[in-house]
Jmol script that loads the backbone (N, CA, C; Angstrom):
load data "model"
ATOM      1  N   UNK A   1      13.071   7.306 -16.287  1.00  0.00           N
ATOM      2  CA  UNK A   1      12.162   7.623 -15.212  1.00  0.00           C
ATOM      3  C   UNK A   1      11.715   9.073 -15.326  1.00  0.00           C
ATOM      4  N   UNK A   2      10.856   9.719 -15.401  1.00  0.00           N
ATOM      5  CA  UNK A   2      10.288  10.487 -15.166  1.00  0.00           C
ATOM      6  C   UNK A   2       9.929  10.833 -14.111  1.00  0.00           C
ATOM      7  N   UNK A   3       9.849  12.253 -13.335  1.00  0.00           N
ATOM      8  CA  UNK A   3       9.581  12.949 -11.812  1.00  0.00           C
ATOM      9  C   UNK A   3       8.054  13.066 -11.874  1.00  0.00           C
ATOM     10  N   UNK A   4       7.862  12.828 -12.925  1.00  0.00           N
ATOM     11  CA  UNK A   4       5.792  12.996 -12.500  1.00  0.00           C
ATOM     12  C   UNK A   4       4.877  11.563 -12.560  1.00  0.00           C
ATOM     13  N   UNK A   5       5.332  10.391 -12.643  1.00  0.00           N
ATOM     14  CA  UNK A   5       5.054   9.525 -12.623  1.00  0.00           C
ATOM     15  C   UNK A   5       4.425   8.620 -11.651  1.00  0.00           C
ATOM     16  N   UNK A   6       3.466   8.185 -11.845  1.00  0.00           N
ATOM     17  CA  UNK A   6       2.646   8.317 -10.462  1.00  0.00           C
ATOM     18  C   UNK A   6       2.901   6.759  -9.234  1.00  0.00           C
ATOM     19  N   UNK A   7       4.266   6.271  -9.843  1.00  0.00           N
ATOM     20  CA  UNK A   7       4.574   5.486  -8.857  1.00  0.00           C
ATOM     21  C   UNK A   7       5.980   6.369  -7.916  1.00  0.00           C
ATOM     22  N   UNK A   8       5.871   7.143  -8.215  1.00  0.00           N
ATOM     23  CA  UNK A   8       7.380   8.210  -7.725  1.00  0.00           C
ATOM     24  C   UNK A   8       6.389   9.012  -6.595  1.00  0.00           C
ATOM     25  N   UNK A   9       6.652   9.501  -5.386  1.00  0.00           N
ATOM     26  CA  UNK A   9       5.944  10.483  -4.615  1.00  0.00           C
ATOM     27  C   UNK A   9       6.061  11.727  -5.200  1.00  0.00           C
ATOM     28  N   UNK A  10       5.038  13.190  -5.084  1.00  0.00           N
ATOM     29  CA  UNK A  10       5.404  14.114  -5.583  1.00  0.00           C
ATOM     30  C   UNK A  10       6.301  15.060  -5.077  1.00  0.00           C
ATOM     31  N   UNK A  11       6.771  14.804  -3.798  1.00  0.00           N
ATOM     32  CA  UNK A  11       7.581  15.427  -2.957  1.00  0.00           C
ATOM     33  C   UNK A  11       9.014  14.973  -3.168  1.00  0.00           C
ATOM     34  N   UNK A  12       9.560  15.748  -3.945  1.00  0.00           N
ATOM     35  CA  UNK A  12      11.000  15.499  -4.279  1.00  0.00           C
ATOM     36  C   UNK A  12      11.725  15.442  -3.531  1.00  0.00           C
ATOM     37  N   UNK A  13      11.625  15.771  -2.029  1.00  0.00           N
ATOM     38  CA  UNK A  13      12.887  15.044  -1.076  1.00  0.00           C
ATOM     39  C   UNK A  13      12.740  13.528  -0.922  1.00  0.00           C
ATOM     40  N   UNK A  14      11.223  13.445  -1.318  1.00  0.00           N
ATOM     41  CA  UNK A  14      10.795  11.875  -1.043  1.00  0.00           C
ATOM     42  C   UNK A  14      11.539  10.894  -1.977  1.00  0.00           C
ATOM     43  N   UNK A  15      11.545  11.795  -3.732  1.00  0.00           N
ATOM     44  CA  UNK A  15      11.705  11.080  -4.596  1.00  0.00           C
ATOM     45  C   UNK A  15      13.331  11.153  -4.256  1.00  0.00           C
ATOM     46  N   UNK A  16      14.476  11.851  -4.060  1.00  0.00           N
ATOM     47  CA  UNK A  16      15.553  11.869  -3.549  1.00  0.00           C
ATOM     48  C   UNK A  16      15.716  10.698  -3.218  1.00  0.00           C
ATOM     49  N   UNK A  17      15.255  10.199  -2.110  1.00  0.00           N
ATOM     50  CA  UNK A  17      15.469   9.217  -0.832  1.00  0.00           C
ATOM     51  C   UNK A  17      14.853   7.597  -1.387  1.00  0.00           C
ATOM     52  N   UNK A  18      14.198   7.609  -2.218  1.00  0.00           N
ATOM     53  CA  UNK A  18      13.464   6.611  -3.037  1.00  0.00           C
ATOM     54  C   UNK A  18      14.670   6.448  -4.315  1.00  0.00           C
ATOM     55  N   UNK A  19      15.428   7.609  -4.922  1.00  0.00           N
ATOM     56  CA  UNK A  19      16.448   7.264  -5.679  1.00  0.00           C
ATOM     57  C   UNK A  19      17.581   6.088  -4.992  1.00  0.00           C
ATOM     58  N   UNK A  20      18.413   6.955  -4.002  1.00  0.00           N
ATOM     59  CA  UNK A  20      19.096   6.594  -2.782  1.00  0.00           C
ATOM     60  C   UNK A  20      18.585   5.174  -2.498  1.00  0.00           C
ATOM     61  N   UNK A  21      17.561   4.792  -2.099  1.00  0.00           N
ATOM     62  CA  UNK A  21      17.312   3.303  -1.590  1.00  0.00           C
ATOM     63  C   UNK A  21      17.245   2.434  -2.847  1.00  0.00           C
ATOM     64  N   UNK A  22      16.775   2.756  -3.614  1.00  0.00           N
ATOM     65  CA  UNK A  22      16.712   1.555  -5.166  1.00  0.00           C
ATOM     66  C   UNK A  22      18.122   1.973  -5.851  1.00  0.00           C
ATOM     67  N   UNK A  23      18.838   2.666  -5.490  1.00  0.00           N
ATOM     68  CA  UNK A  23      19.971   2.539  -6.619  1.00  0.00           C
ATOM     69  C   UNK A  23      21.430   1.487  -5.445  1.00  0.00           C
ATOM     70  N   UNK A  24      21.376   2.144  -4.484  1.00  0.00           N
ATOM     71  CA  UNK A  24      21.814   1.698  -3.392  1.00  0.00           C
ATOM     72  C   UNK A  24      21.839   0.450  -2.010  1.00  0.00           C
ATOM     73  N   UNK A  25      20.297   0.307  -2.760  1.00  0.00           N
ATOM     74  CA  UNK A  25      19.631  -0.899  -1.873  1.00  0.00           C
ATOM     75  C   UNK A  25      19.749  -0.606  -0.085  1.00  0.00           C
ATOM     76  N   UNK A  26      19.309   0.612   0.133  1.00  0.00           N
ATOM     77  CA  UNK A  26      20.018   1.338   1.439  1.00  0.00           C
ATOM     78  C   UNK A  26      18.317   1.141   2.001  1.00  0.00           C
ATOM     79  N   UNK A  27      17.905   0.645   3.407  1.00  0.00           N
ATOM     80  CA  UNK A  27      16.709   1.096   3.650  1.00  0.00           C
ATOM     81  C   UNK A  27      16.232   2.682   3.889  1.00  0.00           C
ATOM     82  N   UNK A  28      14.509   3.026   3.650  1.00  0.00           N
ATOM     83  CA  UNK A  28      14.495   4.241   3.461  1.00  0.00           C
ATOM     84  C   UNK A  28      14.499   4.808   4.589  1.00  0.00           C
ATOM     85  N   UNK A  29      14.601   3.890   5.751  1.00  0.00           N
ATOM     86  CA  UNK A  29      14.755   4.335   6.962  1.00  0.00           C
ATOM     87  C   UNK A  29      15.791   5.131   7.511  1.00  0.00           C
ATOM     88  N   UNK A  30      17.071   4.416   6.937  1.00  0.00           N
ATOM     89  CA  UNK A  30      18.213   5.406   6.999  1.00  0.00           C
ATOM     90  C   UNK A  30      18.517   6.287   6.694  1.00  0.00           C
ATOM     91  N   UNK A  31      17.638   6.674   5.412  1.00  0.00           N
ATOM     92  CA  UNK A  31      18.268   8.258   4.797  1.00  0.00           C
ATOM     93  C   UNK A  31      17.035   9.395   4.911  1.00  0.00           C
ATOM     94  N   UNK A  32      18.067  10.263   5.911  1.00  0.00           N
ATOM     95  CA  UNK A  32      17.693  11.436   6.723  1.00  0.00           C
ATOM     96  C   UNK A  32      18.420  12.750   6.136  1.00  0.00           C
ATOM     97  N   UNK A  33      17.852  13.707   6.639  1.00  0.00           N
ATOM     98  CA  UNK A  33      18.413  14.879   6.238  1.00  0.00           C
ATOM     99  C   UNK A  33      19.751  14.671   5.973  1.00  0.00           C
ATOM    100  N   UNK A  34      20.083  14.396   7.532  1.00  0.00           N
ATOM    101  CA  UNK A  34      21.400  14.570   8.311  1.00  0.00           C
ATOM    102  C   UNK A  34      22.256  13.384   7.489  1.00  0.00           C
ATOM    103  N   UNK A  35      21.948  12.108   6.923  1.00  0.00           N
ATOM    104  CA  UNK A  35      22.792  11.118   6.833  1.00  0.00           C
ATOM    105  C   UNK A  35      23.742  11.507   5.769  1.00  0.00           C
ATOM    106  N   UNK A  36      24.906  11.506   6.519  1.00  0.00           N
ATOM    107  CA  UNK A  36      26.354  11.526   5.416  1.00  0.00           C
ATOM    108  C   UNK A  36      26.355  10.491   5.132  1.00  0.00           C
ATOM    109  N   UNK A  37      26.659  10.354   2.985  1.00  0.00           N
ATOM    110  CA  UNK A  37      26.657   8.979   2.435  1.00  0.00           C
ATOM    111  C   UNK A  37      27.724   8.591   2.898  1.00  0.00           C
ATOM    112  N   UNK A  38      28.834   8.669   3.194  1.00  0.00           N
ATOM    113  CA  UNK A  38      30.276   8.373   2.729  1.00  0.00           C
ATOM    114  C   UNK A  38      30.382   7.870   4.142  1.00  0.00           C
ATOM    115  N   UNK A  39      30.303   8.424   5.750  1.00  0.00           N
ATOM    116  CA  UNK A  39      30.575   8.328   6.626  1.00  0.00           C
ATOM    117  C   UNK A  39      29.797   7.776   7.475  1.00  0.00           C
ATOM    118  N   UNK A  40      27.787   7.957   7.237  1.00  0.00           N
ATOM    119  CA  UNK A  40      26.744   6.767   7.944  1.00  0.00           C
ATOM    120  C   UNK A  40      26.866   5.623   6.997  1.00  0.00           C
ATOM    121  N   UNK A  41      26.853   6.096   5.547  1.00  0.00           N
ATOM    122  CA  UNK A  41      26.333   5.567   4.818  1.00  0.00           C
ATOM    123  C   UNK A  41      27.487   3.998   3.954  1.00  0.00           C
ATOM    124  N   UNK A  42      28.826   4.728   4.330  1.00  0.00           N
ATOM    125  CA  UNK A  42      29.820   3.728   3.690  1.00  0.00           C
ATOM    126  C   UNK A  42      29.733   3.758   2.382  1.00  0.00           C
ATOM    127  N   UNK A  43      29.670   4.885   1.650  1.00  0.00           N
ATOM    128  CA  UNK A  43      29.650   4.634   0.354  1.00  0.00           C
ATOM    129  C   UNK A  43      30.857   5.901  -0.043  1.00  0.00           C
ATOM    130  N   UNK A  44      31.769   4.927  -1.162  1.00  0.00           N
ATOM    131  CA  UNK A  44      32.914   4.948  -1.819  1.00  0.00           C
ATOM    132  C   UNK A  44      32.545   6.173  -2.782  1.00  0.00           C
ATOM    133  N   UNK A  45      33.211   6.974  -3.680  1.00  0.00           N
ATOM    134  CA  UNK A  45      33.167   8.075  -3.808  1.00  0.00           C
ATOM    135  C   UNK A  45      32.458   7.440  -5.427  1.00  0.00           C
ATOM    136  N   UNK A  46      32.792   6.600  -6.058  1.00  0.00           N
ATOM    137  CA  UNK A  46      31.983   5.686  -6.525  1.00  0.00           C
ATOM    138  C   UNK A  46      30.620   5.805  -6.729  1.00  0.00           C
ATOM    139  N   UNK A  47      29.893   5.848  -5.637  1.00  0.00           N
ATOM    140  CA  UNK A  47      28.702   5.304  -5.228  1.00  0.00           C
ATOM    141  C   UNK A  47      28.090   6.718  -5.569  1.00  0.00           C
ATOM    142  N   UNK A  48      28.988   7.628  -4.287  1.00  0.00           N
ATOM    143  CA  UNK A  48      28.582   8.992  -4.199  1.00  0.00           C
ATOM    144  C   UNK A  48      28.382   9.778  -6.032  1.00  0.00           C
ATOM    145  N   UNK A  49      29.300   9.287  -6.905  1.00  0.00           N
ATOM    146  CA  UNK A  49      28.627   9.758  -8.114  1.00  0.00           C
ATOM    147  C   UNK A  49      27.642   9.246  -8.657  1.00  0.00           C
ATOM    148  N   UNK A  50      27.275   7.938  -8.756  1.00  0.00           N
ATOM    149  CA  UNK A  50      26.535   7.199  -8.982  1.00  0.00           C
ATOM    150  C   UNK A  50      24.994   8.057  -8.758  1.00  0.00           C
ATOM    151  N   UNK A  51      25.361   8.245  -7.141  1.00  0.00           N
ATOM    152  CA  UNK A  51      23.873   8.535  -6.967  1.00  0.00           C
ATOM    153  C   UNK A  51      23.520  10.027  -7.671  1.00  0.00           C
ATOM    154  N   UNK A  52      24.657  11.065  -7.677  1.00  0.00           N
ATOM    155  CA  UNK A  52      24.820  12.217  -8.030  1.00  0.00           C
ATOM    156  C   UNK A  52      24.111  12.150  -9.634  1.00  0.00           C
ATOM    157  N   UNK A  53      24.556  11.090 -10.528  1.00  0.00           N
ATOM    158  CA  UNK A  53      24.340  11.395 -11.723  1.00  0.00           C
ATOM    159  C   UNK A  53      22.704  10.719 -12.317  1.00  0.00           C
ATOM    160  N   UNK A  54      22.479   9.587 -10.920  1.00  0.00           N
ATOM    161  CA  UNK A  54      21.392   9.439 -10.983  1.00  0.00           C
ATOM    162  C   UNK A  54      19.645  10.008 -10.478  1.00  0.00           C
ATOM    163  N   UNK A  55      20.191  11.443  -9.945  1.00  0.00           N
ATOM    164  CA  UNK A  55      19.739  12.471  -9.530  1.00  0.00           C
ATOM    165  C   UNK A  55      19.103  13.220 -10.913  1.00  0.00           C
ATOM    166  N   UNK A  56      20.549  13.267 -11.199  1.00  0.00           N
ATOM    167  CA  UNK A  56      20.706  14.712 -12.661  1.00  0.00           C
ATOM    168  C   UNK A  56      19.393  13.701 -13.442  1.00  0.00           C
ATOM    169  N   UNK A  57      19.777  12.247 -13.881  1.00  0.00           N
ATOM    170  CA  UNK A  57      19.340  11.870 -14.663  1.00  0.00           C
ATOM    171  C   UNK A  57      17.838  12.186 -14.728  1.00  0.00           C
ATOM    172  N   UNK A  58      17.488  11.645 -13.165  1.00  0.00           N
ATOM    173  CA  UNK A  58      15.904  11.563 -13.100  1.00  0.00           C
ATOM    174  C   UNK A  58      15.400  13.301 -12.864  1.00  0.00           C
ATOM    175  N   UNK A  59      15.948  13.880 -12.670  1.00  0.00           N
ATOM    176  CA  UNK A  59      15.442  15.544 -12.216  1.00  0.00           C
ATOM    177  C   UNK A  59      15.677  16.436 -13.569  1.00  0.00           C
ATOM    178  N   UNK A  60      16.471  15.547 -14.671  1.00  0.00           N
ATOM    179  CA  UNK A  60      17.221  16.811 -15.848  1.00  0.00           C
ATOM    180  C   UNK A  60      17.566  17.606 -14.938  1.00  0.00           C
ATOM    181  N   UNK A  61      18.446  17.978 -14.377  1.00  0.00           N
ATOM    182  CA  UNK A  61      19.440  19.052 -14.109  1.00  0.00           C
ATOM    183  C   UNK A  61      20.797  18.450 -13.810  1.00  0.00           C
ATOM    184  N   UNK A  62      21.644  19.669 -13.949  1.00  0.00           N
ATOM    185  CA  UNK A  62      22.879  19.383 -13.759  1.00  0.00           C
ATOM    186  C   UNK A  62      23.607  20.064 -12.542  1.00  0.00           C
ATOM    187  N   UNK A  63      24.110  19.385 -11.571  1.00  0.00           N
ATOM    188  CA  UNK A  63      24.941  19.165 -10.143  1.00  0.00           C
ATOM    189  C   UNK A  63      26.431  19.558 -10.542  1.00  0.00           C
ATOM    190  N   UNK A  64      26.801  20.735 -10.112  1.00  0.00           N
ATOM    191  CA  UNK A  64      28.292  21.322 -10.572  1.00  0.00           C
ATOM    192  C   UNK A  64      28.940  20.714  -9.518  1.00  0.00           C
ATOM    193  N   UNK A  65      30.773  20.107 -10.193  1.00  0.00           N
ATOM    194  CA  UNK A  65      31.255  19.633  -9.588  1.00  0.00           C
ATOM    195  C   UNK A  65      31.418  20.173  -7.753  1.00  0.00           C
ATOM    196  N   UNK A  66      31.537  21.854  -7.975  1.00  0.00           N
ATOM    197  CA  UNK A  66      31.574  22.618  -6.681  1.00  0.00           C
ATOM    198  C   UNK A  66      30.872  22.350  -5.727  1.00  0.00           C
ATOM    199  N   UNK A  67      29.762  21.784  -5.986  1.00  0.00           N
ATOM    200  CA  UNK A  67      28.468  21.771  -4.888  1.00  0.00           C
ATOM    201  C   UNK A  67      28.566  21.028  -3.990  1.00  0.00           C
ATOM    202  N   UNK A  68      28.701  20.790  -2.630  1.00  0.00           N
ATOM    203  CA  UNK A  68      28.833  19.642  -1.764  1.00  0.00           C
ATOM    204  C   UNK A  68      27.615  19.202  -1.440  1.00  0.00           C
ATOM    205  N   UNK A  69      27.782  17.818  -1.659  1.00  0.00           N
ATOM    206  CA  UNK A  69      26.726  16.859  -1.645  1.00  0.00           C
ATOM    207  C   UNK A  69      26.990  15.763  -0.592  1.00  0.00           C
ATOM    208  N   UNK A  70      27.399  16.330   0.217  1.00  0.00           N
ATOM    209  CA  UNK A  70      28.110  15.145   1.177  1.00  0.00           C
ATOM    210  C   UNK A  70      26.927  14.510   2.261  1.00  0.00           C
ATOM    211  N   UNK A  71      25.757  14.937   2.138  1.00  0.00           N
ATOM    212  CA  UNK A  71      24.933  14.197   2.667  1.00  0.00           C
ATOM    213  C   UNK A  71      22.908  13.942   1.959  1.00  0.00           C
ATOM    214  N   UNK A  72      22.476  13.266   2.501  1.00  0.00           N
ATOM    215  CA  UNK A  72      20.869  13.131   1.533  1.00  0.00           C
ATOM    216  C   UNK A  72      20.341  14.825   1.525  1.00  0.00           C
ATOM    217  N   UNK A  73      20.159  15.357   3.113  1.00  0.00           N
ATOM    218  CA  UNK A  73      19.720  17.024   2.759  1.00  0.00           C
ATOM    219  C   UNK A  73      20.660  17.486   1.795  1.00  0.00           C
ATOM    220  N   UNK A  74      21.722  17.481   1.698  1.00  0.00           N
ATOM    221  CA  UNK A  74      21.958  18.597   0.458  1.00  0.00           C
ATOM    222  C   UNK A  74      21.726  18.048  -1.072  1.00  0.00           C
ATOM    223  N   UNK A  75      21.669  17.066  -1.477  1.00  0.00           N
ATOM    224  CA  UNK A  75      21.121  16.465  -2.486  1.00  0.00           C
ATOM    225  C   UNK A  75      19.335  17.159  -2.798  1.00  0.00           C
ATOM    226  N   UNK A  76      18.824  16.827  -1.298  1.00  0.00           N
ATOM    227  CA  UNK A  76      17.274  17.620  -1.301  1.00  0.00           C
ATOM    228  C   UNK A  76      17.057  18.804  -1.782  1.00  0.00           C
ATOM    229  N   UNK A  77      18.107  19.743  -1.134  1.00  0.00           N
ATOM    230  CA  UNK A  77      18.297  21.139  -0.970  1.00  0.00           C
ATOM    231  C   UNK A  77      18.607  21.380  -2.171  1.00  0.00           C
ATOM    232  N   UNK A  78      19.534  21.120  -3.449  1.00  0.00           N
ATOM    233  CA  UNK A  78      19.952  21.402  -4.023  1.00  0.00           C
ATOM    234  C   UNK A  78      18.566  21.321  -5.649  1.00  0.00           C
ATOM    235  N   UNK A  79      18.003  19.883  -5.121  1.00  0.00           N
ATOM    236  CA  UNK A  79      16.806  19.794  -6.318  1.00  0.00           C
ATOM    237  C   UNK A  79      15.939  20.780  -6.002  1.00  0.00           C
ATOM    238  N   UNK A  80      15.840  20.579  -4.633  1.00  0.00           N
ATOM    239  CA  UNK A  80      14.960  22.350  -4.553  1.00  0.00           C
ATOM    240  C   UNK A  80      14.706  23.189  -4.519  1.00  0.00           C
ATOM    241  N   UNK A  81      16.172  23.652  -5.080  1.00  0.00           N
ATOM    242  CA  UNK A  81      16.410  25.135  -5.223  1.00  0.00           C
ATOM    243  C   UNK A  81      16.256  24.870  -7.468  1.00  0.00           C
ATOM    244  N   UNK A  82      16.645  24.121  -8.035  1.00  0.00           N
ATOM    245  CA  UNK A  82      16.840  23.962  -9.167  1.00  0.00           C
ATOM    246  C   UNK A  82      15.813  23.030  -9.996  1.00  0.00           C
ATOM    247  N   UNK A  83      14.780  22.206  -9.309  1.00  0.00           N
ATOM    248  CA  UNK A  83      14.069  21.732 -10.021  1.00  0.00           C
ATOM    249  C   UNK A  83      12.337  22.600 -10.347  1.00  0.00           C
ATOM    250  N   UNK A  84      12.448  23.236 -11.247  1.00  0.00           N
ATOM    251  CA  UNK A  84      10.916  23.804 -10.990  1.00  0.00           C
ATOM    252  C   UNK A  84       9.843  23.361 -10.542  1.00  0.00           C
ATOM    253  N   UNK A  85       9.657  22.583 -10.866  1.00  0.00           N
ATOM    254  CA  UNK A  85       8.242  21.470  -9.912  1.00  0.00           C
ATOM    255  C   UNK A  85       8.336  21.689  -8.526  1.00  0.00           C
ATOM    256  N   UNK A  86       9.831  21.412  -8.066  1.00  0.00           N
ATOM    257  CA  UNK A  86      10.161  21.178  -6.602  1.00  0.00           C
ATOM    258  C   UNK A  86      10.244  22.584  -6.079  1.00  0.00           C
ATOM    259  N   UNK A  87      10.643  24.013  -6.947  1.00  0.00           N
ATOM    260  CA  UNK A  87      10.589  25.050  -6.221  1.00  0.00           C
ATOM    261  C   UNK A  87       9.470  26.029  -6.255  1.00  0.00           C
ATOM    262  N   UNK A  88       8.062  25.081  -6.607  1.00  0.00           N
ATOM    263  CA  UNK A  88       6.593  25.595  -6.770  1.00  0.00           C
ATOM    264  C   UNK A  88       5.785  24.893  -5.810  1.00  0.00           C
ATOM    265  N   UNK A  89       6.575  23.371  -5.305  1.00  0.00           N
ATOM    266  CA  UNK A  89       5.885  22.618  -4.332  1.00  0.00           C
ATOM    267  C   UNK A  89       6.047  23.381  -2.338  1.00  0.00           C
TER     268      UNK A  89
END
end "model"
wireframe off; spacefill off
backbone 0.3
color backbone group
């Protein structure tokens, strides 16, 4: 997958949350800034890498183990501090 692809939105919190629902099958309704995966979301620590590495995959970057990702905003926050596209948008 590619981030510039014109079935992907160009707004990378969008594309975030569009990862999250197709990898997860989660509606996109649910995932909000605020939504903790593990605790709204019920997802096993499992899951929580899953989505983590399917982040890295689609953004090329890499998510240090340190970083807390414990909910969809910091997943956002984090591509948008590190993805160039996303920190020019």
């Amino acid at each position: 997958m590619v981030a510039s692809s014109s079935r992907w939105p160009a707004n990378p919190d969008q594309q975030v949350r569009r990862l999250i629902s197709r990898r997860k099958r989660v509606a996109l309704g649910r995932l909000h800034s605020s939504t903790r995966l593990m605790h709204e979301l019920h997802f096993d620590l499992v899951d929580v890498v899953d989505i983590i590495l399917e982040v890295e995959r689609h953004f090329h970057l890499t998510i240090p183990d340190e970083v807390p990702v414990d909910t969809v905003g910091a997943l956002m926050h984090y591509v948008r501090g590190h993805y160039p596209v996303a920190s020019r948008a």
